[in-house]
C-alpha positions, 0 to 999 in steps of 0.5 A, spaced: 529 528 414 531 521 413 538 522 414 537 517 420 534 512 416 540 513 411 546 512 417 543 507 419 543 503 413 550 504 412 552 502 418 547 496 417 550 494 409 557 495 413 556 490 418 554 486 413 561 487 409 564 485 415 560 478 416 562 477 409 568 478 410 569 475 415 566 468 411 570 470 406 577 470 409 575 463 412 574 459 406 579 455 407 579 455 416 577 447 417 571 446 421 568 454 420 562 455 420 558 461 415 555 467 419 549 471 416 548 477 418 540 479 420 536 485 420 530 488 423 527 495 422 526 500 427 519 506 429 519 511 433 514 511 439 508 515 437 503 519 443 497 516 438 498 509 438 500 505 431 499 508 425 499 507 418 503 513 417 509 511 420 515 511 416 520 508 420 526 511 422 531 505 419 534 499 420 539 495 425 542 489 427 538 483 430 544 478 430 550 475 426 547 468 427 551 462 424 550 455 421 551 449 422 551 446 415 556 441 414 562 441 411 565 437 405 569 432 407 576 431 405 582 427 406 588 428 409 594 425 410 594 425 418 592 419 421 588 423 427 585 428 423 577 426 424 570 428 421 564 429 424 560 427 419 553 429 421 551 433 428 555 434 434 562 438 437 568 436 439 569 436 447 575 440 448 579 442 455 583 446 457 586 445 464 578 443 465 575 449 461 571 445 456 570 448 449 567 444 443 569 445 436 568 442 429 575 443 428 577 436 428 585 437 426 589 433 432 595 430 434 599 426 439 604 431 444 610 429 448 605 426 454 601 422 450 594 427 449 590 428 443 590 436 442 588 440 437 592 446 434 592 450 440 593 445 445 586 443 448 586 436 449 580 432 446 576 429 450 572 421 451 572 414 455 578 411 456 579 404 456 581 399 462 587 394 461 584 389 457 581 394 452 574 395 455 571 402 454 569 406 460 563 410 460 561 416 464 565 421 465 568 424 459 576 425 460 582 428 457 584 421 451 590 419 452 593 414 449 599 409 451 605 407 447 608 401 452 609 394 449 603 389 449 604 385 455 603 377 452 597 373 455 596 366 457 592 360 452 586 358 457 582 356 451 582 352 445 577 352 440 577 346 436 571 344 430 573 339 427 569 334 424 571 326 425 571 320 419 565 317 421 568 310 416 574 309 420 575 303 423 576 302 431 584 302 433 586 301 440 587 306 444 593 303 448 597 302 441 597 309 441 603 312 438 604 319 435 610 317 431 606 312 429 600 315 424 598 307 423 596 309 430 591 314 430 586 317 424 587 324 425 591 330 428 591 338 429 596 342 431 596 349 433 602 353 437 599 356 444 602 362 449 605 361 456 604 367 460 612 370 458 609 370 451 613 364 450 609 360 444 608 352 445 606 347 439 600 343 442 598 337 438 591 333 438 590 326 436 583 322 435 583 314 435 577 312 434 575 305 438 568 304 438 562 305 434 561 313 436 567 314 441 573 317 439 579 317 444 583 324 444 590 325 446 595 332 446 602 332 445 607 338 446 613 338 442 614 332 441 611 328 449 604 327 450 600 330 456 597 326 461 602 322 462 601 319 455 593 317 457 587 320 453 584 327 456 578 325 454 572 322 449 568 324 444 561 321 445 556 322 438 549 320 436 548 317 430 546 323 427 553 325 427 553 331 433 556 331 439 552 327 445 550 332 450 550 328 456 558 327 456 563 332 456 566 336 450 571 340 454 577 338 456 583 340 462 590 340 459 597 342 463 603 342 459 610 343 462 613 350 463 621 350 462 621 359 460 621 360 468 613 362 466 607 360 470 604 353 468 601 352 463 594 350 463 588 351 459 581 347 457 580 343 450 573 345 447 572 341 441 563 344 441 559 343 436 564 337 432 561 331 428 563 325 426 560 324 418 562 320 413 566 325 409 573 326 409 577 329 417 576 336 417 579 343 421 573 347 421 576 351 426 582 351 431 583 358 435 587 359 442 586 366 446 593 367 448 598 371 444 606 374 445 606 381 447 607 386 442 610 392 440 606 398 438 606 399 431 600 404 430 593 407 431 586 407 428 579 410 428 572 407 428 566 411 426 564 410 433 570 414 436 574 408 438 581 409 438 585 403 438 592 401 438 595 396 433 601 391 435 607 388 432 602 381 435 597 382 430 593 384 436 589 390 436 587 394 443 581 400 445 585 406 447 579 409 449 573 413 445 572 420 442 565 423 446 561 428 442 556 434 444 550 437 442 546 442 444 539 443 443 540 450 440 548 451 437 546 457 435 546 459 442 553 458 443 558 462 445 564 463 439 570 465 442 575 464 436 580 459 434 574 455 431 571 454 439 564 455 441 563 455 449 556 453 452 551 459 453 544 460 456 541 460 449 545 454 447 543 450 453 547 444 457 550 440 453 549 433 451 555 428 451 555 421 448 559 416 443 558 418 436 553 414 432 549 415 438 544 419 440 543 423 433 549 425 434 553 424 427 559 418 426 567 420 424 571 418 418 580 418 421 583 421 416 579 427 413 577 434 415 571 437 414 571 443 410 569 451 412 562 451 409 562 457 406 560 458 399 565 463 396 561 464 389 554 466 394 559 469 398 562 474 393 555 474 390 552 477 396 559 482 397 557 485 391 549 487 394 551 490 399 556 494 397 549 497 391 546 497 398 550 501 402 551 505 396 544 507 394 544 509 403 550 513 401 544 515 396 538 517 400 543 521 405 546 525 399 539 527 396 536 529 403 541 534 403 541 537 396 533 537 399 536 542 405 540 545 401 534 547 397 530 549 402 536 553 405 536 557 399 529 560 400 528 567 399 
């Protein structure tokens, strides 16, 4: 009698309703990954060997395996909400117990920690003082609201190119107040090491064919004693001549209680062409401090802070993981998976990287749970559990009949 093969296809086809349901009630569960029920048959050992006539005696459950398709991507309004466009898991902690997820709903708590819903801080590289990220060992991500401290100019980069039609001026008649004096000038503001900003002004007097005397003035006094800090020598092609110098030593007077204030005057890759005097470029290194005003994601997982200055720093960067088998692992709930045997040891690195996917702040990656499939697949089960329901009520009316022989 089947009576066998009918039980255990209804406790397959409820299995199955049970990992419907389950997809189902996740539809909209951020980062959840569909499940599939799967199935094998089943025989009975036979003294004979293998057989042709060997019915079977039903069915069970190999597996519940999940799938890791992506989800849809979403936008959210949360700037630390994070998708993982492509492969790879987040690297969760919990006091040191590591977990992955696809979840990538976070936020900051009081310390300063990236942490999901649950608490279990999001781990990564952390940057040093000066934004460079470390490498190596993932760690709980942290992220630090203090005040940007200022930094001292030590470098000016000036490109300009110099009026090649002037003509020659003493450099001994050199007055700043006087334009008739010079033929051109720059001015840009540089920072001491309080954050205090400073007008620095650049002068060029022309005094022979391919020379140009260059003086530097800070509000309103020249540097160097009033002399020039150096001289540009060109070729007669109008590029700068290699076998003198180009960069200058320059200490401006500091009266703000900071340090002296001493940097170097690039002028690299400046000309003298026959056309108008013109700033190509003209950048310093230094800046005020600033205070934090708010955070950013990269694609390649950087977070970095921006300031009240203008200036962004890196914070730290997101790690990924990915395993040689994801359906090996582990899942434990609230969207978490664990490493396992199956899955194999997991592999940490930068997103973008690796094969791994890249992130989009912002946004959210959806369940990929198809809800239409799904209720498509609801109603099949439910006609197979039926029609096992079936064969059980048939092999009974069969016994029924075969009872009543007389």
């Amino acid at each position: 009698m089947s009576f066998q093969q009918g039980l255990s296809g209804l406790n397959a086809a409820s299995k199955n309703l049970d990992v419907i349901g389950n997809n189902v009630a996740n539809t909209n569960t951020v980062g959840f990954k569909q499940s599939q029920a799967q199935f094998a048959d089943m025989f009975a050992n036979s003294l004979s060997g293998g057989g042709g006539t060997q019915a079977g005696i039903g069915v069970k459950l190999a597996g519940i395996a999940q799938q890791f398709s992506q989800g849809s991507i979403t936008v959210s309004n949360n700037p630390f909400d994070i998708a993982i466009s492509g492969a790879g898991f987040y690297r969760l902690s919990d006091q040191g117990t590591i977990s992955y997820s696809r979840n990538g709903q976070f936020h900051p708590d009081k310390d300063g920690y990236i942490v999901n819903s649950s608490g279990l801080r999001l781990t990564g590289y952390m940057a040093n003082s000066t934004g460079q990220i470390n490498t190596g060992t993932p760690t709980d991500l942290r992220l630090s609201t203090a005040d940007l401290p200022p930094v001292t100019t030590t470098r000016v980069n000036a490109l300009v190119n110099l009026d090649s039609r002037g003509a020659p001026l003493s450099a001994a008649a050199f007055d700043l107040m006087d334009p008739a004096t010079y033929h051109s000038s720059t001015s840009l503001s540089v920072y001491d090491s309080l954050g205090n900003s400073t007008p620095l002004s650049t002068y060029f007097v022309k005094t022979a064919a391919n020379s140009w005397d260059v003086f530097a003035a800070n509000n309103g006094s020249l540097l160097n004693g009033g002399l020039s800090i150096g001289t540009l020598n060109f070729l007669s092609n109008g590029s700068l001549d290699p076998l003198s110098s180009s960069s200058f030593n320059v200490t401006a007077p500091v009266t703000t209680g900071a340090s002296p204030l001493a940097f170097d005057i690039d002028f690299a890759n400046t000309t003298q062409f026959g056309s108008n005097f013109g700033i190509n470029a003209l950048s310093q290194d230094g800046y005020a401090s600033g205070q934090l005003t708010g955070f950013s994601i990269g694609e390649d997982g950087i977070v970095s802070g921006s300031y009240s200055n203008g200036k962004f720093l890196s914070m730290g960067q997101i790690a990924l993981a990915n395993f040689a088998n994801p359906q090996g692992l582990q899942a434990v709930g609230n969207n978490t998976w664990k490493e396992s045997a199956a899955s194999g040891a997991a592999l940490v690195a930068a997103p973008a990287t690796g094969g791994l996917g890249v992130l989009q702040a912002g946004a959210v990656e959806d369940s990929n749970v198809e809800l239409t499939s799904e209720l498509v697949n609801m109603i099949t089960a439910q006609r197979v559990y039926q029609a096992n329901a079936q064969t059980i009520k048939t092999q009974d009316q069969i016994l029924q009949t075969v009872v009543n022989l007389k």
